[in-house]
Backbone as JSON, one array per atom type, in Angstrom:
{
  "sequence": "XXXXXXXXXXXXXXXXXXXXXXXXXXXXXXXXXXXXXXXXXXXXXXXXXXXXXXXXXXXXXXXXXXXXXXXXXXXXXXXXXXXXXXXXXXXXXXXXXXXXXXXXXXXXXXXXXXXXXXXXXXXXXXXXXXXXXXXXXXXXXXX",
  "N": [[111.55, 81.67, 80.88], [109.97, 79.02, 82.29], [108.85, 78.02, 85.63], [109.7, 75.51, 86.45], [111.98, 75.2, 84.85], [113.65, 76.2, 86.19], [117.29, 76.96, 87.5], [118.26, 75.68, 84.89], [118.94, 77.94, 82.93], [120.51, 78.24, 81.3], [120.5, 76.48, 79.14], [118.68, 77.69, 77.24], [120.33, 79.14, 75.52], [122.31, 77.13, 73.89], [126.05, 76.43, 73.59], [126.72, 79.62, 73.65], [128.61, 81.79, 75.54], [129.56, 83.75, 78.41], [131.27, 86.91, 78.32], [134.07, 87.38, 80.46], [134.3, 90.45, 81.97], [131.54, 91.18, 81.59], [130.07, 88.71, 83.26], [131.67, 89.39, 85.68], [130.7, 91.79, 86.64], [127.9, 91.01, 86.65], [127.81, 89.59, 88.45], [128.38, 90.17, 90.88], [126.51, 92.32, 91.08], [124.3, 91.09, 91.46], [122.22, 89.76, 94.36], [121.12, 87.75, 97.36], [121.51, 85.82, 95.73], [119.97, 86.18, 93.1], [119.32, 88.56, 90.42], [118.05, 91.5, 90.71], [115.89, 93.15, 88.17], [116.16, 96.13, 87.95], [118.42, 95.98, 88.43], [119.69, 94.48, 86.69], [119.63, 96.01, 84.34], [120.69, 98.68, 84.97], [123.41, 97.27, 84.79], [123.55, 96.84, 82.16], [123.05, 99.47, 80.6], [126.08, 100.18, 82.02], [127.72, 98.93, 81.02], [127.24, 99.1, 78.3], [125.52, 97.69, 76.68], [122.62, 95.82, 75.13], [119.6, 95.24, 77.15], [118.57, 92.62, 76.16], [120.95, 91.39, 75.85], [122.02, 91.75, 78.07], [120.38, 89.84, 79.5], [120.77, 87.09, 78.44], [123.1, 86.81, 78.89], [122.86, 86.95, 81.89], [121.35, 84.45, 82.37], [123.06, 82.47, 81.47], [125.11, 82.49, 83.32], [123.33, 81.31, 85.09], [121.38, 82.57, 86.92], [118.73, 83.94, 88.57], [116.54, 85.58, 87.87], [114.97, 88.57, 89.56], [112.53, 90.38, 91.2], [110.82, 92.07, 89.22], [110.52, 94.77, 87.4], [107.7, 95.47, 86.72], [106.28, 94.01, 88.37], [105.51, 91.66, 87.83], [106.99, 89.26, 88.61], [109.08, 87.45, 90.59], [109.68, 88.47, 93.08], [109.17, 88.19, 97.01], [106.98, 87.51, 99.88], [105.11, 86.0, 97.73], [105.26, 85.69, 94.44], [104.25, 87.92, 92.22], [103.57, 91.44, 92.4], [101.84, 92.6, 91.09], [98.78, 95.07, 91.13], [95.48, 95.28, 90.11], [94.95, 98.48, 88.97], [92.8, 101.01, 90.1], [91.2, 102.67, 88.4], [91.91, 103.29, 84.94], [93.21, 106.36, 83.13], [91.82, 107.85, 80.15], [93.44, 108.67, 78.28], [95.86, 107.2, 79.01], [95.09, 104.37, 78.92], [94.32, 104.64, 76.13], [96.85, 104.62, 74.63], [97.94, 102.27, 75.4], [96.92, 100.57, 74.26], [97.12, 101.56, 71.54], [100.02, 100.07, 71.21], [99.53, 97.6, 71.34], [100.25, 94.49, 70.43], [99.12, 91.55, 69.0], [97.34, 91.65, 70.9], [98.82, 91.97, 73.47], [100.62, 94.05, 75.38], [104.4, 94.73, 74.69], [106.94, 94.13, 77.37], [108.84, 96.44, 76.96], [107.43, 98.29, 75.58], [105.65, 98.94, 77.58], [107.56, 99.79, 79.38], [108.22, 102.33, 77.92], [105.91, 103.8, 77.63], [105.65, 104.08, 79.75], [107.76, 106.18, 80.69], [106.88, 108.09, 78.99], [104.47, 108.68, 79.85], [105.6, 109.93, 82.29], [105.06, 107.99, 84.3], [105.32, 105.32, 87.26], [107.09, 102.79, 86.34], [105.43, 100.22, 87.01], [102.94, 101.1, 87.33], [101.66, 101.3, 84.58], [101.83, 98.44, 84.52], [99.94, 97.93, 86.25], [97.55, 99.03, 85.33], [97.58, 98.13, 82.59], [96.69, 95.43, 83.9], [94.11, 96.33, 84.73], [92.93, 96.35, 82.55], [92.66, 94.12, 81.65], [95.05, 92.69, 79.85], [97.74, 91.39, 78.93], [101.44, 91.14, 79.71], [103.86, 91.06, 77.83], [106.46, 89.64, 76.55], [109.27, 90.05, 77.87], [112.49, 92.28, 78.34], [114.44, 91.25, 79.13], [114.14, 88.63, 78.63], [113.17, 86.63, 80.41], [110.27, 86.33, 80.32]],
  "CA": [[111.67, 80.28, 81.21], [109.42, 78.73, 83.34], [110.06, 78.21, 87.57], [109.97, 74.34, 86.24], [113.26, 75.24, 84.09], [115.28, 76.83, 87.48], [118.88, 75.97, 87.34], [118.56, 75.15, 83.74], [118.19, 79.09, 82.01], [121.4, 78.57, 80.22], [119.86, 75.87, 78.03], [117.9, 78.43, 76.25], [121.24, 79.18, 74.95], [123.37, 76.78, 73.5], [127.13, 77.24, 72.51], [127.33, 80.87, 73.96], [129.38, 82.13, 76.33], [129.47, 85.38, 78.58], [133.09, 87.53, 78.29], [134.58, 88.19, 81.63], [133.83, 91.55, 82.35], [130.1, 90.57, 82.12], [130.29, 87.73, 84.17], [132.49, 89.73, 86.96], [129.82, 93.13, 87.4], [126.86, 90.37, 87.4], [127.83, 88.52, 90.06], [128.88, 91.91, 91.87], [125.14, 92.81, 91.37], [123.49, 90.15, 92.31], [122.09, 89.67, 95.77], [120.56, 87.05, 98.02], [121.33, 84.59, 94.78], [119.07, 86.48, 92.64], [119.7, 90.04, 90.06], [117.03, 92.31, 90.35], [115.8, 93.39, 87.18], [116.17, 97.6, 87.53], [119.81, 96.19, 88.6], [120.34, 94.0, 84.95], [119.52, 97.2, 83.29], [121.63, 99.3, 85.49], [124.35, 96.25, 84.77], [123.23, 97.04, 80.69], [124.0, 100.76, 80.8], [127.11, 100.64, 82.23], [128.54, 98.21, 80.0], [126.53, 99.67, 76.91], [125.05, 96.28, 75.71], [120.9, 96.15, 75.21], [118.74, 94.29, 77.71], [118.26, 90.75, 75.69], [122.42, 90.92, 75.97], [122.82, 90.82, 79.56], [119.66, 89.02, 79.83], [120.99, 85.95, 78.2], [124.43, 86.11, 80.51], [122.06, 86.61, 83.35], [120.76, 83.01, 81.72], [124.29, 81.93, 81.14], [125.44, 82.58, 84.56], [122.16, 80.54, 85.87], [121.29, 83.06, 87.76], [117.61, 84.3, 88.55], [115.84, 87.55, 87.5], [114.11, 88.71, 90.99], [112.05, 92.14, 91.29], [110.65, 92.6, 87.76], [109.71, 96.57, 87.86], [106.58, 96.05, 85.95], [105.66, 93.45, 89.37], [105.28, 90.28, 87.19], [107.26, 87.89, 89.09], [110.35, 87.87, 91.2], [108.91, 88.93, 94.75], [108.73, 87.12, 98.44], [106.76, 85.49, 99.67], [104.57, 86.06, 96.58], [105.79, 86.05, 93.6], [103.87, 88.6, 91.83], [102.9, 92.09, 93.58], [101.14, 93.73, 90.74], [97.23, 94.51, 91.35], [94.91, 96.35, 88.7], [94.62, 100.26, 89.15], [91.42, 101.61, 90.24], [90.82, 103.58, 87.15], [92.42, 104.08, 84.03], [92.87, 107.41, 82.24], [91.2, 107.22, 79.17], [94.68, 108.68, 77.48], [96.84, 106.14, 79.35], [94.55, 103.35, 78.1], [94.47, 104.86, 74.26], [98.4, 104.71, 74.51], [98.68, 101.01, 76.2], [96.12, 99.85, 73.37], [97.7, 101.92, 70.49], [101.43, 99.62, 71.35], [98.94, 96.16, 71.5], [100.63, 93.35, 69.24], [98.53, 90.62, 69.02], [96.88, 91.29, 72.38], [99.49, 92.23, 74.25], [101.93, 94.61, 75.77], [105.24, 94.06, 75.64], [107.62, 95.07, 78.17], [109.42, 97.4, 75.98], [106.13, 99.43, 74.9], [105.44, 99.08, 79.29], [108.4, 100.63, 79.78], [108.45, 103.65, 77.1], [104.7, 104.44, 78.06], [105.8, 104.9, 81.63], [108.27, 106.99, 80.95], [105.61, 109.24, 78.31], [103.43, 109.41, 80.84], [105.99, 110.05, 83.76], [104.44, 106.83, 85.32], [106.0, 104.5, 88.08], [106.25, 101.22, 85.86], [104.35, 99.44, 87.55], [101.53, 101.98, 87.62], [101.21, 100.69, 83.87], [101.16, 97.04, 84.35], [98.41, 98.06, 87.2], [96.82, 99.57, 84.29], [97.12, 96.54, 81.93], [95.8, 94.55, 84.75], [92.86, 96.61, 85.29], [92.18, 96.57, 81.58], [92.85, 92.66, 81.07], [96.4, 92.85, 78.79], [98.81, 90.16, 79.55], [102.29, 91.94, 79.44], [104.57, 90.01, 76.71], [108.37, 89.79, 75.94], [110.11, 90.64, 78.91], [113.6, 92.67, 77.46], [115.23, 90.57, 79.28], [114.1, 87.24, 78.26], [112.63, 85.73, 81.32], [109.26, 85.69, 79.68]],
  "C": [[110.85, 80.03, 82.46], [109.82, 78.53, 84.61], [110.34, 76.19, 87.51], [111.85, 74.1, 85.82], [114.23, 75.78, 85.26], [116.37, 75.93, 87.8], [119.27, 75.61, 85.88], [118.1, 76.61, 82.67], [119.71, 78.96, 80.98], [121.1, 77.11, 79.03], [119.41, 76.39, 77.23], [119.34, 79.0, 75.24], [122.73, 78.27, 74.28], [124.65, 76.74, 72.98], [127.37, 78.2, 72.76], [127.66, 81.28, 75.12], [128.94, 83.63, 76.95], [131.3, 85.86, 79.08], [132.72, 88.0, 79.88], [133.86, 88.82, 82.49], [132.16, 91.95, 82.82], [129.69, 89.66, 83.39], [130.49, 88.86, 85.58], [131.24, 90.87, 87.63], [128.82, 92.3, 87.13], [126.77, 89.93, 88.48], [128.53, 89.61, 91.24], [127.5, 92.01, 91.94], [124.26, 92.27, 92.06], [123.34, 90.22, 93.9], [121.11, 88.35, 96.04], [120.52, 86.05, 96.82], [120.47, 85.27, 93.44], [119.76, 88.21, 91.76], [118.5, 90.49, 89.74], [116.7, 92.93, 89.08], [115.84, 94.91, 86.91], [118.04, 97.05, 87.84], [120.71, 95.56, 87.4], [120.23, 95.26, 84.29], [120.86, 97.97, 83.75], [122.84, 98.58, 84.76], [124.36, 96.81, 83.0], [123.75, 98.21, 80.11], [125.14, 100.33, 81.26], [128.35, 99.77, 81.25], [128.47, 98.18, 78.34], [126.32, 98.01, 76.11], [122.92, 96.27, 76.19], [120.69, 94.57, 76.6], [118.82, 92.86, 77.66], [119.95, 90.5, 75.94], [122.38, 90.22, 77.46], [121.27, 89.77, 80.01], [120.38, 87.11, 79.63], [122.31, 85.32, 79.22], [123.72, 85.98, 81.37], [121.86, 84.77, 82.93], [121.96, 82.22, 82.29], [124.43, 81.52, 82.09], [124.57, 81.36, 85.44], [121.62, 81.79, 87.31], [119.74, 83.34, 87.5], [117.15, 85.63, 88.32], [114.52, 87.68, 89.03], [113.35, 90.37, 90.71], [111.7, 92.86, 89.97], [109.89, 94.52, 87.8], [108.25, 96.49, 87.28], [105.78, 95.44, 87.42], [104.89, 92.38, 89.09], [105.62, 89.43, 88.28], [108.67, 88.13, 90.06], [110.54, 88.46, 92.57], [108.53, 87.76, 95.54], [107.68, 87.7, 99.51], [105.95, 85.53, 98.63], [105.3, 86.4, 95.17], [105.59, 87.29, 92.75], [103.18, 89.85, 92.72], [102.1, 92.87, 92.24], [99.26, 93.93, 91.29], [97.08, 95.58, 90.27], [94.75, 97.33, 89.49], [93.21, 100.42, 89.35], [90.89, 101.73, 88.92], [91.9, 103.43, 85.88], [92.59, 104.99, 83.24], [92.8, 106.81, 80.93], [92.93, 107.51, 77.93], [96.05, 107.2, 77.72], [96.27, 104.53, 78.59], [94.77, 103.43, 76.13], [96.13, 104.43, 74.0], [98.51, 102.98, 74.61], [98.2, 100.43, 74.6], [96.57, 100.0, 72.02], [99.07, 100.78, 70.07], [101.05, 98.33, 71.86], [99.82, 95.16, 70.46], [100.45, 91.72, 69.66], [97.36, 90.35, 70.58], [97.27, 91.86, 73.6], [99.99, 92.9, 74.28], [103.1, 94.18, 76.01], [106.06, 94.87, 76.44], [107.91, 96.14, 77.74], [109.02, 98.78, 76.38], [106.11, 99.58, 76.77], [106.34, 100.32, 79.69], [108.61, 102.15, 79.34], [107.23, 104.38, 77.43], [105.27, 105.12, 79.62], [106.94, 106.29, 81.68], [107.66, 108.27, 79.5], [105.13, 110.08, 78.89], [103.74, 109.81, 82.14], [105.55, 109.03, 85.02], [105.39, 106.07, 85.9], [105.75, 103.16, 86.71], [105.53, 100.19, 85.56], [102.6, 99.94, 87.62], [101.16, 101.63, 85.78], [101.06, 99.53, 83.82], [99.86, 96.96, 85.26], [97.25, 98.3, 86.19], [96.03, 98.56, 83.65], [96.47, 95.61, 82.49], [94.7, 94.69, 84.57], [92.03, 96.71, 83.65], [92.15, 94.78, 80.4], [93.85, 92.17, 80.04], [96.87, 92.67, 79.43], [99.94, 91.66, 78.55], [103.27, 90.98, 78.79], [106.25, 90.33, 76.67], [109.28, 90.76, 76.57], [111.85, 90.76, 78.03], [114.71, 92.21, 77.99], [115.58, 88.78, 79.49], [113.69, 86.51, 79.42], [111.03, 85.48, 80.8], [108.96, 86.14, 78.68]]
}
C-alpha cells in the first residue's frame, strides 16, 4: 500500500478481523509506532502462521511495516537504504535471474537465494539493484 494509503492499510482487507493473541504479541513487538519486518516474521514463527497472515493483521491493526531486510523502504531519515553491489557473481546473478517472474524478483525467491548463498538479504537486493530487477511481492503484503 502506498505512503498515500497510511492509516488506511486495513482497507485492503475488508470484513476480517485479527484473533487476540495476534493482536496482543503485535503490539508487544512493535516499536516507535512501527513493526519491523525481521520482527513480523519473528511474530510469524512463533505463532506458526505464514508471512501474508500476520502481514494482513499487521494491516488490520494499522500499523506500519518499518525496516524491510531486503532495504526497500521503512528507514529514517530515508526511506530506502539499499544501494547496488559493486559486482555481481556471475552464479549469484544466474540464480536471481533463474527465480525472474515477469521481470522481477519477488521477495520470497530474495529471501531463499540469500539463504542458498549464505547472503545478508540485503546483499541480494544490492545485487538486484546493481543488475536493474525491481523486487516484487513483499511476503508480507506491503508491496
Amino acid at each position: 500500500m502506498a505512503r498515500k494509503d497510511k492509516g488506511h492499510f486495513a482497507a485492503k482487507h475488508p470484513g476480517e478481523s485479527v484473533k487476540k493473541e495476534v493482536a496482543e504479541l503485535l503490539k508487544k513487538k512493535k516499536t516507535d509506532g512501527a513493526m519491523a519486518c525481521p520482527l513480523a516474521f519473528q511474530a510469524a514463527d512463533e505463532l506458526n502462521l505464514t508471512p501474508a497472515e500476520i502481514g494482513r493483521a499487521i494491516d488490520l491493526l494499522e500499523i506500519p511495516i518499518s525496516k524491510c531486510q531486503l532495504g526497500l523502504f521503512g528507514f529514517t531519515p530515508v526511506s530506502r537504504i539499499i544501494q547496488p553491489a559493486e559486482s555481481v557473481p556471475e552464479d549469484l546473478e544466474a540464480a536471481i535471474r533463474k527465480a525472474l517472474t515477469d521481470g522481477r524478483l519477488s521477495c520470497a525467491d530474495a529471501f531463499r537465494i540469500a539463504g542458498e548463498f549464505k547472503l545478508a538479504k540485503i546483499r541480494v537486493s544490492s545485487a538486484c539493484e546493481k543488475l536493474k530487477i525491481k523486487i516484487s511481492a513483499c511476503q508480507l503484503g506491503a508491496f
